[in-house]
N, C-alpha and C positions, 0 to 999 in steps of 0.2 A: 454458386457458393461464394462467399467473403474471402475478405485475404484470409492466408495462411500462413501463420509466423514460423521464423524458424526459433530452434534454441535461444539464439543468442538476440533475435528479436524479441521473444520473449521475456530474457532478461533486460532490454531496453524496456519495455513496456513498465516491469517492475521499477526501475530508475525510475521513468515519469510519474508514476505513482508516488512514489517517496518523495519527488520533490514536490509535486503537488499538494503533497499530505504538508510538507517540511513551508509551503508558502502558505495556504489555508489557514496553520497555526501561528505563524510568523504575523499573517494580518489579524487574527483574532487577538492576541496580545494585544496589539497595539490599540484596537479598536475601541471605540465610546459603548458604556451599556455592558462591557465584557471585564468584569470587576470581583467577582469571584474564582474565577473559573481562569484568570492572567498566567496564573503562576504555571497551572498543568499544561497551557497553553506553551510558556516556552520553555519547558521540560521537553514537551512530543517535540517541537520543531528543532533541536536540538537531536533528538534522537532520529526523527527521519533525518537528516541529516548524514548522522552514523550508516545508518543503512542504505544510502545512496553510495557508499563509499564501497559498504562490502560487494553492493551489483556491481559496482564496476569492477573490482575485483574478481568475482566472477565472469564477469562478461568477454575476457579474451578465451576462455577456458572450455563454452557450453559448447562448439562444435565438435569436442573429443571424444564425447559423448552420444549416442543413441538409445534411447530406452529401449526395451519391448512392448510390443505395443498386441492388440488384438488383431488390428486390421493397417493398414497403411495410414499415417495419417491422423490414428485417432488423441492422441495428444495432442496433436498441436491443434484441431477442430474443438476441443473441449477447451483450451485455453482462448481459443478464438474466439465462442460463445460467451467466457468469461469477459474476456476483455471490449467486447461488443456491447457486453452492459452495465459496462462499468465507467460511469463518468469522469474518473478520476485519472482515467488512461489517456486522455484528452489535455493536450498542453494548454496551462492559464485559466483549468477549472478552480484548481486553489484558491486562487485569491479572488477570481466572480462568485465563488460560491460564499467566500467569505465578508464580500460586499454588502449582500443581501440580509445578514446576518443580523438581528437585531439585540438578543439579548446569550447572557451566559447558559440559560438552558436550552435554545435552539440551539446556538454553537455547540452544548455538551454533546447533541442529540445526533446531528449529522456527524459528529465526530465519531461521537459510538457506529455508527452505520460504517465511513469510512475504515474502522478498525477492524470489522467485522469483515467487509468485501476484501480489503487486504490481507487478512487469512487464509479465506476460500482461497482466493488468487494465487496465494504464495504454495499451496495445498497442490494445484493443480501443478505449479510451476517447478518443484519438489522431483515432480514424476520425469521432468524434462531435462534432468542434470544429473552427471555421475556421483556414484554413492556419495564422495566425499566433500562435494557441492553440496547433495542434501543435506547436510547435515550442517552447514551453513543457511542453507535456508530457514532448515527446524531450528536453528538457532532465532532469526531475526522472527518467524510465527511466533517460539515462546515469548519475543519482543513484545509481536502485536498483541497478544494475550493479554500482558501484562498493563501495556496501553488499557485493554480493552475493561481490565479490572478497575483500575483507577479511574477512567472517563465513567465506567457503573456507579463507582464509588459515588464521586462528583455528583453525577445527577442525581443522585437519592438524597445529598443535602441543598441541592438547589430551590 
């Protein structure tokens, strides 16, 4: 079997997401060819941002907490799986992925993707912190929602 995180690894793993998300957006502003699409660009990286700030906030916190679980194990195996396919949980994918990038509708595209995995992910992660963590967390989900309307938005007039 793969590693197995704990809580508070867990909520590391959310950090690197965010700031990956918060570099990704940071290089597509700046980028040639990304010209419509600038503004919502550093709207999000500005907002992951925000949300790197509330995990750390969290993050001295998640060991006070145990969920219940079915079997031993099985959160952090489902978060494990999550994070195992998720590219973004990978330091310096941000800004290679945003290399590649040619225009404002592929960036909308993988951004949509990106917004989408960091729901699932925060979903699972939800389950691995006490009540009143989650509700922090459903906070920063309603975030990525909101992300996730607006990058819809976007691409339907691109």
């Amino acid at each position: 079997m793969g590693n197995i995180f704990s809580a508070s690894e867990v909520v590391q793993i959310g950090i690197q997401i965010e700031k990956n998300g918060r570099d990704f957006y940071e290089a597509l502003k700046a980028k040639p060819g990304i010209e419509k699409a600038r503004e919502a660009f550093a709207f999000l990286a500005k907002e992951e941002e925000k949300h790197i700030k509330v995990f750390e906030g969290i993050m001295g916190r998640t060991e006070e907490y145990l969920s219940p679980e079915s079997y031993p194990g099985e959160l952090l195996n489902y978060i494990n799986a999550l994070a195992a396919e998720y590219i973004f949980t990978r330091e310096g994918k941000g800004k290679l992925i945003a290399s590649g990038v040619k225009n404002d509708k592929e960036a909308t595209g993988i951004a949509i993707g990106f917004e989408k995995d960091s729901i699932i992910f925060y979903e699972g992660l939800k389950e691995m912190v006490a009540s009143h963590e989650a509700k922090v967390v459903d906070e920063l989900i309603q975030q990525e929602q909101a992300h996730l309307v607006k990058l819809t938005e976007l691409a339907r007039i691109l």
